[in-house]
N, C-alpha and C positions, 0 to 999 in steps of 0.2 A: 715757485719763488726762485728759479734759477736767472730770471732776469728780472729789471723791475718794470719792464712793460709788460711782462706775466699778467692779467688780470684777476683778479678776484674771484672766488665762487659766485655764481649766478644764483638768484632766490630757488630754483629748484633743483639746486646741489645740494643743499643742504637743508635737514629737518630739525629746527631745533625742537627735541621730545618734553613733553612736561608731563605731571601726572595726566592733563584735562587733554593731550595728546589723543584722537580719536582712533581706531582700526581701519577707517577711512584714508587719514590723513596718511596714517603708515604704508597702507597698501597702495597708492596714489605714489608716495615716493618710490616705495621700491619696484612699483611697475615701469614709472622712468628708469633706473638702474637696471635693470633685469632686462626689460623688453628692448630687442637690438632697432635702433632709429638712425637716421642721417644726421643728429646731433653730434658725431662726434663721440670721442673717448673723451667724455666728462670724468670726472672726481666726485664721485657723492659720498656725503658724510652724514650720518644720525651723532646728533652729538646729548649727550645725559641719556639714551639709548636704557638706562637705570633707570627712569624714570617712569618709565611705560608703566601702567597698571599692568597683574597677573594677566588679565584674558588680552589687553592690546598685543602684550608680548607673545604668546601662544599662538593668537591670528597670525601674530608677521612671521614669525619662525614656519608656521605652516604655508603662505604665501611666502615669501623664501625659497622651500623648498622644490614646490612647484616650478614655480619660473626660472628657477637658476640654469633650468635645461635649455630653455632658450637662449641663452647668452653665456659663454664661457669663457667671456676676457671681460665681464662687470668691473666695475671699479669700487668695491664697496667699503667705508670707513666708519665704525663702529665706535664712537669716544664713550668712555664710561667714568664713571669717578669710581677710583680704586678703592675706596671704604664700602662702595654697593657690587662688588664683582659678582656679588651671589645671587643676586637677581638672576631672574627670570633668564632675560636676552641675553646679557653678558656669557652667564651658565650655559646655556644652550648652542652660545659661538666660541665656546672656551676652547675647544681646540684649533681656532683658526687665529688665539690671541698671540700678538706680540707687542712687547716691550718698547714703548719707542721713546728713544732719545733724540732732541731737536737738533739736524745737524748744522744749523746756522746757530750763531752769535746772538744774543737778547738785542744786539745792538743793529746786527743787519738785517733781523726782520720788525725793528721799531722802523727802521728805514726804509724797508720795504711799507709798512701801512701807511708813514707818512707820505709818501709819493702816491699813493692812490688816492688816501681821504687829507688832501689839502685840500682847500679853494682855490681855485688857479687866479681869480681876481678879487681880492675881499670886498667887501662892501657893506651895508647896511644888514648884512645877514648875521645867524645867529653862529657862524662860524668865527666873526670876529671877538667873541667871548673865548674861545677854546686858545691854547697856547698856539703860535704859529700857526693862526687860521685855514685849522683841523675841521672839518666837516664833522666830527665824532669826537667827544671826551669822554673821559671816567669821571666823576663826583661820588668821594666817598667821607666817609666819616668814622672814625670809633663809637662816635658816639651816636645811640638812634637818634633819631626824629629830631635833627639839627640844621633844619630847611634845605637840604639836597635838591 
């Protein structure tokens, strides 16, 4: 984000983990992280990494392990939600955690998304519903099942 022609993570920067997350899918990401390619120094991130069932988490920590020998300038970013740190994976990278504070502005990186996910010509798309025809919205509610 040091510029706003900076690009965005690419779909295989990033895993987003859910429980229904496979050992598959984990080891699949972290063989791109791990394994050194012509790709470049990418950024990957596992983000809810909390998430993982007990054994997905066991597998990737031991695949983890393995691979790290081939690659010792990875780029690895582990997000956890701080009420689950006791999990599995978070536990098992606890000594590699740090604290992080966002060093931009709420405001310079609303600014930075807006300039990627605008529509550069609006039209008859479903970007023209979103505030400043945004490619992406939030819709929420207080209240459940209020047609979101």
């Amino acid at each position: 984000m040091h510029s706003p022609e900076q690009p965005l993570p690419t779909f295989d920067e990033v895993l987003l983990c859910t429980p229904q997350t496979s050992a598959e899918q984990v080891g699949l990401f972290l063989r791109r992280c791990l394994i050194p390619c012509q790709g470049g120094h990418k950024i990957y991130t596992m983000l809810y990494a909390d998430e993982l069932s007990y054994d997905v988490s066991c597998r990737a920590e031991d695949l983890f392990q393995r691979l790290r020998c081939y690659n010792s300038s990875y780029r690895l970013i582990i997000l956890c939600n701080c009420e689950r740190e006791n999990s599995y994976l978070p536990s098992a990278f606890s000594h590699f955690k740090v604290h992080m504070i966002p060093q931009r502005s709420q405001a310079e990186i609303q600014q930075y998304l807006q300039h990627h996910f605008r529509v550069a010509q609006p039209s008859n798309a479903a970007a023209a519903v979103f505030k400043e025809h945004m490619c992406v919205g939030i819709v929420s509610s207080k209240r459940a099942g209020m047609g979101k």
